[in-house]
N, C-alpha and C positions, 0 to 999 in steps of 0.2 A: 313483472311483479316482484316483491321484496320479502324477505323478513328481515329482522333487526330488533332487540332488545334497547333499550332508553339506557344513556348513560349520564345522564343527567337531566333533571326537571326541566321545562320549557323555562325563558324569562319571565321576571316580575311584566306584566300589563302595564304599561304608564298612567298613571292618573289622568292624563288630557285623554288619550284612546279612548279609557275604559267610561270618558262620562261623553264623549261623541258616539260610542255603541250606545249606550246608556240610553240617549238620547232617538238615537235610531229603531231601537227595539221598542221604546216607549210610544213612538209614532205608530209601530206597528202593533199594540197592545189592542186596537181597537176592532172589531172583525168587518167592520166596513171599508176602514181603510185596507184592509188587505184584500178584503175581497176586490176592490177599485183598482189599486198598485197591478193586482192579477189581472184584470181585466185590461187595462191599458197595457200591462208585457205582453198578454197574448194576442193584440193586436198588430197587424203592418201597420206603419206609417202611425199617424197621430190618428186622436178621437174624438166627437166634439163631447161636450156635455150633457148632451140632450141624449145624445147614442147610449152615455154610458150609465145614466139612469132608466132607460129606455131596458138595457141589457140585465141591469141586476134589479128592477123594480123598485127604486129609490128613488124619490121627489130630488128634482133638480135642486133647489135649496139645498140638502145635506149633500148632496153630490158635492155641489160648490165647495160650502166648507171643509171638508173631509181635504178634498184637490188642495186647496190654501192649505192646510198642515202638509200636506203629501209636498206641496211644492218648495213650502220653506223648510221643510225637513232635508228636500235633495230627489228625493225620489222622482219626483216628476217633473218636468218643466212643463208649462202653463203660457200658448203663446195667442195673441190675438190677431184675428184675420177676420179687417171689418168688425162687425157686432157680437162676434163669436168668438167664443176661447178654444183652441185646439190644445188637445192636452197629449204628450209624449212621457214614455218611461225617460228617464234620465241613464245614458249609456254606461255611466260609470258605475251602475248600482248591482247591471250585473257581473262585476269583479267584487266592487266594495261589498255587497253585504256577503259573500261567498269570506270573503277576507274575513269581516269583522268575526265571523261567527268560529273560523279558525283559531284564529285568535282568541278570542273569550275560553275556548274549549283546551286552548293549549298546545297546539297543534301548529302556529305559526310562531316563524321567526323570522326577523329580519332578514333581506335576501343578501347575505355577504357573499363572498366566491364560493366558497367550501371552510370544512371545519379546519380550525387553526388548534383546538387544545387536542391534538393525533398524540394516541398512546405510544410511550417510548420502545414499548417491548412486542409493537406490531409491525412489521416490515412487510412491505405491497413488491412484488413482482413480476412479471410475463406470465400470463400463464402456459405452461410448456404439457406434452404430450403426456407424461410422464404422471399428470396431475388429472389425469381422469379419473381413476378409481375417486380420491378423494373428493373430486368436484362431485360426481355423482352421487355420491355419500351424501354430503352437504346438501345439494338439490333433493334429496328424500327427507332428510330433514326437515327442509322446508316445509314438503308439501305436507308434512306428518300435522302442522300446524293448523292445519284447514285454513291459514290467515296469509298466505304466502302467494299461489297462485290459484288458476283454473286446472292446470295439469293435475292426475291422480294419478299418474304414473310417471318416473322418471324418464326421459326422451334417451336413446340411445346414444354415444358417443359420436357417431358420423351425423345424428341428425342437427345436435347442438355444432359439430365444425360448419356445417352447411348455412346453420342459423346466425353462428356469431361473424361480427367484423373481427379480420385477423388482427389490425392491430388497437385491439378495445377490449382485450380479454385479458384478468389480474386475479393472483390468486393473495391472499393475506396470508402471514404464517406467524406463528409464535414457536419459539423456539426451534423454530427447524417443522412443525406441523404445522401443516395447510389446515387453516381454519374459520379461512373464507373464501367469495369469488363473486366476482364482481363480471359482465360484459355487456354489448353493448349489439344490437341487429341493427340493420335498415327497415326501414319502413316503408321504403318502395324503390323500385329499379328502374324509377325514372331518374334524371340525371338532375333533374331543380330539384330533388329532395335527397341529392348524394352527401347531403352536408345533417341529414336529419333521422338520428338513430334513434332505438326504445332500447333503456337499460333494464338493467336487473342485477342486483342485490342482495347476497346470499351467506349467511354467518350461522356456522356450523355452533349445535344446540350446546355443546359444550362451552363456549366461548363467547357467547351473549352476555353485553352489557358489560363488555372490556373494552369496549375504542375499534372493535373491528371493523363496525359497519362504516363510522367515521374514519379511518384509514383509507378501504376500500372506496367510499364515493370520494376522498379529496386527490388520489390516482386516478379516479374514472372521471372526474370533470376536468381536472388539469390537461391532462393528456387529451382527451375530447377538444378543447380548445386550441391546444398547439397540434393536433391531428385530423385539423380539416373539417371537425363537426359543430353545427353552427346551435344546433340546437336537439337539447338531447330531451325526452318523453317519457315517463312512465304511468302506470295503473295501478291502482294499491285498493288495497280494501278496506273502509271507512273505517273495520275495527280494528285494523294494526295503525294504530296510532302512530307508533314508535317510529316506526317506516315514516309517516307522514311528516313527524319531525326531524327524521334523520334528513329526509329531502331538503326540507325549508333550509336549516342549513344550509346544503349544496347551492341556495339561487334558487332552486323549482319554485316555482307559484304554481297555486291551484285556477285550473282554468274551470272545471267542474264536477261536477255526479254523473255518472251514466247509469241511470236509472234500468235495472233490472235489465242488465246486458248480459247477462248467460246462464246459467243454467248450471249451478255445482252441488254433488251430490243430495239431486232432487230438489233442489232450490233456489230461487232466483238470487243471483247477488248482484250488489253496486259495486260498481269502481269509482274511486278517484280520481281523473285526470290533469296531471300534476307537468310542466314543463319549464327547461330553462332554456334560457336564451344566452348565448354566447355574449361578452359587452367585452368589446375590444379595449375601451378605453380603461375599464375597473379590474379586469380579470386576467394577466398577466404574471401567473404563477409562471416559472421558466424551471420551478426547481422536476428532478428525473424523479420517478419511482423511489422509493430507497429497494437497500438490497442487504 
């Protein structure tokens, strides 16, 4: 989980995007085609037509047409087998419209390696022994936000050494004060997922919405890529926004919602789930830490 302060507004939407969402959300303006669109995702395999009037009490007729917008829209594909149409979700819809809607909300940005406009007066390091008090600091900070993690208490100093990979831990500094930190766990100790960590993201209250967080993730994906790890994961909470765009930057796409996954302070919350993928060919930073 993250915190992180905006240090700059999301991009202007292009005018092609924003009349292709346009377009998409207009399809779904209707409540039969969404109830249809819902009806054929929550199915295995394809459906006929007759099924799916059958299912939501609708005369084949509208069924039909509703399918025709739904298919020239994108939403569905529409195939015939014999005298019958079998109808499928279209697979790309469950990314694209997760996308679109990121995007319209402000929240998505193009996926480059990490950020390139890094504040001059933030310097990224190892993080060393000696930088516990202040990490721990920072890590209450966080949690003080209610928007950062599921923790309500700060973890002990031996249980985060146990948690983090040794070489994926950074702390940020300005002027000589640690005022951020950044690391990185495994997500299981199987060895086909030795290449696959969960970060976390953390910029002390005082120094939000200076370049810190941007600092700390363009150290924590660079290094992730020249240190073996192919693909790095994290959870965020739908209403830290800032987090969510801090990611995009980095490369993360959103894979999806996890719908009422725990339980904080009496209340069900959602997470984000948000991931990058390592790309050999585009993402060749070489450059260290600074110090």
């Amino acid at each position: 989980m993250t915190t992180h302060t905006p240090d700059h507004p999301a991009p202007a939407l292009a005018p092609s995007d924003a009349a292709t969402y346009a377009a998409w959300f207009a399809c779904l303006a209707d409540p039969t085609r969404v109830r249809l669109i819902h009806a054929v995702a929550s199915r295995p395999g394809s459906s006929g037509v007759g099924e799916l009037a059958d299912a939501l009490d609708i005369s084949q007729p509208t069924v039909s047409h509703h399918l025709r917008t739904l298919a020239d829209t994108g939403f569905v594909t529409l195939t015939k087998e014999g005298t019958s149409t079998r109808v499928a979700v279209n697979p790309a819809c469950c990314t694209g419209l997760p996308h679109a809607a990121d995007a319209v909300m402000g929240v998505l940005a193009t996926r480059p390696c990490c950020p390139t406009d890094l504040p001059e007066d933030v310097s990224v390091r190892a993080m060393e022994p000696g930088d516990t008090e202040d990490v721990l600091r920072i890590y209450a900070e966080g949690i003080a936000t209610g928007h950062a993690t599921f923790e309500t208490e700060v973890p002990d100093a031996a249980a985060l050494d146990a948690r983090w990979l040794p070489n994926h831990r950074w702390v940020a500094e300005i002027g000589g004060e640690v005022v951020g930190w950044a690391a990185a766990s495994p997500v299981s100790a199987r060895e086909v997922y030795s290449g696959v960590a969960e970060t976390s993201v953390y910029v002390g209250e005082n120094a939000r919405g200076r370049g810190v967080g941007k600092a700390l993730i363009h150290t924590q994906v660079t290094q992730a890529d020249k240190r073996g790890l192919w693909t790095l994961q994290t959870a965020i909470f739908p209403e830290n926004k800032a987090s969510l765009a801090l990611h995009h930057t980095a490369g993360f796409r959103t894979l999806g919602v996890r719908e009422r996954i725990a339980r904080h302070h009496g209340r069900w919350r959602d997470t984000v789930l948000l991931e990058r993928r390592r790309d050999d060919d585009t993402c060749q930073d070489t450059a260290e830490p600074t110090t």
